[in-house]
C-alpha positions in Angstrom: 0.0 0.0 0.0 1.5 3.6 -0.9 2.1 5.0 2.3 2.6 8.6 1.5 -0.6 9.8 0.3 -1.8 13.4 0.0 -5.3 14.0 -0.9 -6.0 17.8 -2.1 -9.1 19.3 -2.5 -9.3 22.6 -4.9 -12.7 24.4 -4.8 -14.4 21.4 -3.4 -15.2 19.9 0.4 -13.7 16.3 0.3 -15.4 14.5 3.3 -14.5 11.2 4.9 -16.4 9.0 2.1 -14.2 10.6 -0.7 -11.2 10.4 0.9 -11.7 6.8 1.9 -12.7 5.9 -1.8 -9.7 7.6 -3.0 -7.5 5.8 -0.6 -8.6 2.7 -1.6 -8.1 2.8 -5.3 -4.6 4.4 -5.3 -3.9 1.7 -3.0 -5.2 -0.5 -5.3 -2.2 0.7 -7.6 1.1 -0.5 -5.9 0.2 -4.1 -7.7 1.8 -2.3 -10.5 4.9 -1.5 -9.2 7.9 -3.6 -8.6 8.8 -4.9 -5.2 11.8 -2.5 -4.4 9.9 0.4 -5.3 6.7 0.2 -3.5 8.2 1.8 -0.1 9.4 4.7 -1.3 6.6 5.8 -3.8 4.4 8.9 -2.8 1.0 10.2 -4.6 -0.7 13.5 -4.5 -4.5 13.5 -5.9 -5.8 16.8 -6.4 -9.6 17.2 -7.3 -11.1 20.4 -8.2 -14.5 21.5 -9.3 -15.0 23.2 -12.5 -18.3 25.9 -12.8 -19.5 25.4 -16.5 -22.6 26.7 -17.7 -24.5 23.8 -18.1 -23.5 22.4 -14.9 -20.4 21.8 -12.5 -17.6 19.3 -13.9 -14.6 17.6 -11.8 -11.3 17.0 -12.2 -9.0 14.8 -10.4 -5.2 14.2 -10.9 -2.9 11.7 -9.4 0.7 12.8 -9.4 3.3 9.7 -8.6 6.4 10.1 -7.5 8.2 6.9 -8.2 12.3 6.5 -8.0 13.7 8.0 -11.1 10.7 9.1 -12.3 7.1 10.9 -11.8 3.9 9.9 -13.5 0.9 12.1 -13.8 -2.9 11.1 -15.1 -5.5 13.3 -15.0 -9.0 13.0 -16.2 -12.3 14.8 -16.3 -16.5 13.9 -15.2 -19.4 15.5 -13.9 -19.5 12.9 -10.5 -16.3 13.2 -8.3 -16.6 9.2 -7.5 -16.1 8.1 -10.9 
């Protein structure tokens, strides 16, 4: 499990039943990494709410800082838990 885990929230209230969801599928990623790495891997998720016209939007992005290197994903929807 990735220890080091910072959950950010940007224009939004994150309560205990987002964080915990969030938790648990980052967690879910370490399966993907190899053995020696998985202790000194950290993550930052930052989700922020987007006002559009039609409605609000929000984004989330997962920053990982692995040894060597740092992948980022982000992606976009109109329901935070998705």
């Amino acid at each position: 499990m990735i220890e080091r885990l910072t959950i950010t929230g940007v224009k939004v209230e994150l309560d205990a039943a987002t964080k915990k969801y969030v938790t648990k599928k980052i967690a879910r990623l370490d399966r993907y990494l190899p053995k020696h790495a998985r202790r000194s891997v950290s993550a930052d998720v930052k989700l922020k709410q987007v006002n559009r016209d039609h409605g609000n939007k929000y984004e989330a992005e997962v920053i990982f800082y692995v040894p060597d290197k740092t992948l980022t994903a982000k992606d976009s929807t109109v329901n935070i838990l998705a």
